[in-house]
N, C-alpha and C positions, 0 to 999 in steps of 0.2 A: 616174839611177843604177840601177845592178842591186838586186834582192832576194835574193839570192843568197849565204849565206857563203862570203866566198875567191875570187868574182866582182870581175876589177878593172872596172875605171869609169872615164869621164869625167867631171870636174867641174869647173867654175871656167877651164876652157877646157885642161886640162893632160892631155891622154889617158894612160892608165897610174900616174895618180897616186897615186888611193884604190881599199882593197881592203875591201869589209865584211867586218865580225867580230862577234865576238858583242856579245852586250849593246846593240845598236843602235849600236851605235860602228863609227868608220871609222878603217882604217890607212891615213896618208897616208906615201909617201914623198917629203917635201918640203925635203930636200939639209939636210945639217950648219948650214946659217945662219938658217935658217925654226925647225927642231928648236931650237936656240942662243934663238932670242928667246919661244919659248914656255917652255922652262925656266926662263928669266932676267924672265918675266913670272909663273910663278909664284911663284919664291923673295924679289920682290920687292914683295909685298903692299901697303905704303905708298905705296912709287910707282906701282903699277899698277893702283891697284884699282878707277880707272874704266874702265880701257882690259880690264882681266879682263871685265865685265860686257859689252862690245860685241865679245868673239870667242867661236869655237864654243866650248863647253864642252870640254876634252878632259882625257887621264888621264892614262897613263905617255908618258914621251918621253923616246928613244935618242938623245942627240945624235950621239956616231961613227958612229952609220948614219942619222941624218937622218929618222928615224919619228919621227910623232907619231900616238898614239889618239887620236880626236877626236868630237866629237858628231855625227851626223847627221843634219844639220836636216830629212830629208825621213823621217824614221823615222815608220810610220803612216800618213803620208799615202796615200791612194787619189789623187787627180787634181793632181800638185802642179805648181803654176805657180815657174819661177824666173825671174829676174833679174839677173846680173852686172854690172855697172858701176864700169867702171876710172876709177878715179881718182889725179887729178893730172895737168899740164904736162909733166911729165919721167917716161920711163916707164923710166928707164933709171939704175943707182945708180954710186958713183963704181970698183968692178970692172965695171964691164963694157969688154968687147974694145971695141977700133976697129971690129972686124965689125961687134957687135952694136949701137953707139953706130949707124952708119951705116943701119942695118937701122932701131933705133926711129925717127930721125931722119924715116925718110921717110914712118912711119905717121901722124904729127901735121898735115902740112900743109893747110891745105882739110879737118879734120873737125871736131868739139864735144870732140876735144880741145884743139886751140887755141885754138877759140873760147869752150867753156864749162868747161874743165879737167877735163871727164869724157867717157866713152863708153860708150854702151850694149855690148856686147859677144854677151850671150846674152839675150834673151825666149825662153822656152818659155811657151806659154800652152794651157791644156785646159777646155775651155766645159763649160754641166752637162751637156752631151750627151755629152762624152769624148771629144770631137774636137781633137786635139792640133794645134798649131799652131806655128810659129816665128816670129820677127820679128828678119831681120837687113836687112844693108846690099840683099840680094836679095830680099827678098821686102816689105820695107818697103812697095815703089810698089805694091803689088797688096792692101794692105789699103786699105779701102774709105776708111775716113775719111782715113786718112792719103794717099792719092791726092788727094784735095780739095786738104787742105797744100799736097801740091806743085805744086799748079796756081795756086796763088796768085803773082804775080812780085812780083820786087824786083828792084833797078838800083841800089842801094849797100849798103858794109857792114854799116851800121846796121838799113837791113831783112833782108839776109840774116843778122842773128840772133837778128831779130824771129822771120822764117820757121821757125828751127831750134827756135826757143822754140815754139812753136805742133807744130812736129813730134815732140818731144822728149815733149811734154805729151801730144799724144797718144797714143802711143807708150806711155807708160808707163800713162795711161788705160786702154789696151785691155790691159795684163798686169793691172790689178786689176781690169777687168771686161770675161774673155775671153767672156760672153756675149751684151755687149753690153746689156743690161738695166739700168744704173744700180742704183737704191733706196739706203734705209737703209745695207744690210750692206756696198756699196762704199765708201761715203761713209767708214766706220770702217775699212775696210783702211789707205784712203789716210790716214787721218789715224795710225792705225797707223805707215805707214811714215816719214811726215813727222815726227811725233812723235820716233821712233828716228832718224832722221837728224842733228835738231836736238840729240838727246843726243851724237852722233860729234864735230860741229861745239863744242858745249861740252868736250867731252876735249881738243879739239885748241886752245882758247883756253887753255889753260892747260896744255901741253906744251911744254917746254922741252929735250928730251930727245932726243926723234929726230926722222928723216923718214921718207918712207914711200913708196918707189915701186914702181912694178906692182902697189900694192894694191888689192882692190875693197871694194865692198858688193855683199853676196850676200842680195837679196828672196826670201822664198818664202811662200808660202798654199796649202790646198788648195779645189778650190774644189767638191770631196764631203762636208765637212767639215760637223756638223748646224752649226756655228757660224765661220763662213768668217773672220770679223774674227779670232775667237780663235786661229785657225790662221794668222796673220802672224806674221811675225818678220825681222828682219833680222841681221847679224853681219858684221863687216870680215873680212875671209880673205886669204892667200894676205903671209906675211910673212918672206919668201928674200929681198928686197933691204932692209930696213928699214937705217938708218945712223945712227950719232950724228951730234949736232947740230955742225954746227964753229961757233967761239964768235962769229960775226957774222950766225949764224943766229938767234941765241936769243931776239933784242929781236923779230922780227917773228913767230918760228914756222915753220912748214910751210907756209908762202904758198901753196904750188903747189895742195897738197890741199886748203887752208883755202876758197883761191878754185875750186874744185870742189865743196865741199860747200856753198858761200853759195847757188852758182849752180843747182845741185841742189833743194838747199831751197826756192827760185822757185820750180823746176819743179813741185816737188810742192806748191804752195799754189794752182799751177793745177789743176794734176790734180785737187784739193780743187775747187776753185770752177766747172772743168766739171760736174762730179758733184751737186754740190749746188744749181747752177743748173738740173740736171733731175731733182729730186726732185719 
């Protein structure tokens, strides 16, 4: 994100979306139905007041124009690592066009969407030297450990998502320790983030209420920070397609996201046990 007031941004994968303003806060324009459930999350305290604590922070919100003020998690930070990860099976809510249905349809086939109900999306990762780095679908095969991964084979479905688990883990590995060094203070990101995950995964055992697609978790830390653990945080974002429940949804839940966030939660109790296996 820019530093910038009045500078727009990329964030959360939506170019032109956020614009900083003052007070460390970000205008987002994120369409009349995004604006709709953040208002309808404030004015509803009792029903919302676990899912309040897992989104950004934010203030005034325009529903007719679809702004929301909103906290910006990277405020302060010098060297900030993020993380995006879309979750759920279904990335697509009950508006959406034939187009668009046709268009998600073909992003799931063959990826840890279908197979783990989540997808990495964005790693930005910046070492203590300040060497910034990316980690997508391009550049994955050319990080070092993660080349290893894929030199590993499998011949059925069950180890290709063995394989994915071990790359996934990876992967996420190297955004809490973009320099590669392990100790202590990684070992407390990760458990940081798994911590907060498992808090998302509790909200959503006892939601009855909505669904949620095209949503992420959005990781960030900095990793200039005198105290690098303390600078983790996580938050769900990005809530333009949220839906009510229809009434044969309600005895299971958000299966789709539920089974994303279980599958998630693994990942990060490896990430944990690499880390700590080389302390």
């Amino acid at each position: 994100m820019g530093d910038k007031k009045g500078e727009w941004t990329q964030a959360g994968g939506h170019a032109e979306s956020f614009q900083l303003s003052s007070g460390g806060m970000l205008r987002k324009e994120g369409g009349v139905r995004e604006a709709a459930f953040y208002d309808e999350a404030r004015k509803s305290l009792n029903l919302y007041q676990g899912i309040l604590e897992l989104m950004p922070g934010f203030g005034e919100v325009n529903v007719p124009d679809g702004v929301i003020m909103m906290e910006n998690m990277l405020q302060g930070m010098g060297s900030a690592c993020l993380l995006d990860i879309k979750m759920g099976k279904l990335l697509h809510d009950d508006h959406a066009s034939a187009e668009k249905l046709y268009k998600m349809m073909w992003k799931i086939p063959g990826t840890t969407t279908e197979s783990h109900a989540f997808r990495l999306t964005a790693i930005k990762c910046v070492d203590k030297h300040g060497k910034v780095f990316e980690i997508d679908r391009k550049t994955c095969p050319k990080v070092p450990e993660i080349a290893k991964c894929l030199e590993l084979p499998y011949d059925n479905p069950d180890r290709k998502k063995e394989l994915e688990d071990v790359v996934l883990a990876t992967a996420l590995r190297r955004f809490v320790d973009p320099s590669g060094e392990g100790g202590k203070e990684c070992v407390a990101i990760a458990k940081s983030f798994l911590n907060a995950t498992e808090k998302v995964f509790a909200w959503f055992k006892i939601n009855d209420k909505y669904v949620f697609r095209g949503n992420s978790l959005f990781y960030v830390h900095d990793t200039s920070a005198p105290d690098r653990a303390a600078s983790a945080k996580m938050r769900m974002i990005d809530f333009a397609h949220v839906m009510e429940m229809k009434p044969q949804q309600k005895a299971k839940g958000d299966i789709e996201y539920m089974e994303g966030l279980e599958n998630l939660i693994t990942i990060w109790k490896k990430v944990l046990d690499m880390l700590e296996a080389e302390k």
